[in-house]
C-alpha positions in Angstrom: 0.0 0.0 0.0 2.8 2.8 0.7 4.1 1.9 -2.6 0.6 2.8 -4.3 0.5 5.8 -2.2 4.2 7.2 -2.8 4.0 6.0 -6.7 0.8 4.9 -8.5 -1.3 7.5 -7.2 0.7 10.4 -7.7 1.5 9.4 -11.4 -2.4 9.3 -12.0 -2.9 12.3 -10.5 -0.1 14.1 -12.8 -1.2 11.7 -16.2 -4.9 12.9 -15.6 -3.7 16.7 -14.9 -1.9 16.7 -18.4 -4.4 15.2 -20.2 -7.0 17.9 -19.4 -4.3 20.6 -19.8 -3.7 19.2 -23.2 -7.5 19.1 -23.7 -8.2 22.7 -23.1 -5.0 23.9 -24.6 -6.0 22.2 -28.1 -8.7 24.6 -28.2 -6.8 27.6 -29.1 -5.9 25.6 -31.8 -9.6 25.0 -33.1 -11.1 26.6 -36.3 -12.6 29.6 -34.6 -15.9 28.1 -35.8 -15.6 25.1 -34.0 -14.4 27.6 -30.7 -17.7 29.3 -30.5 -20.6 27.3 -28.3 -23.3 25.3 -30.1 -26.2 27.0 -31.6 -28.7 25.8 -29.3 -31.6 27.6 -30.8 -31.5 26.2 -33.9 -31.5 22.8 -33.0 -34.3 23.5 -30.5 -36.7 25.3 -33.5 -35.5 22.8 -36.0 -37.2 19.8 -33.7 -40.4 22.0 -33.7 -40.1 22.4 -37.5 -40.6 19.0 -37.3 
């Protein structure tokens, strides 16, 4: 257990920190279109078109 504690654990904690800082670093890299939030209100009066 102390080698979990000292080792494992710690090296999950720092793989799951990088993978989100890569994750919301990619973004600046995005087209801007793909930047900008969802367009909620057309999907939302397309499925009353319908």
């Amino acid at each position: 257990m102390p080698f979990f504690r000292q080792y494992i654990a710690p090296l999950i904690i720092f793989a799951i920190f990088l993978f989100t800082l890569v994750l919301v670093s990619s973004r600046a890299f995005l087209p801007d279109d793909m930047v900008a939030p969802a367009p909620v209100g057309a999907i939302l009066s397309h499925r009353f078109i319908s």
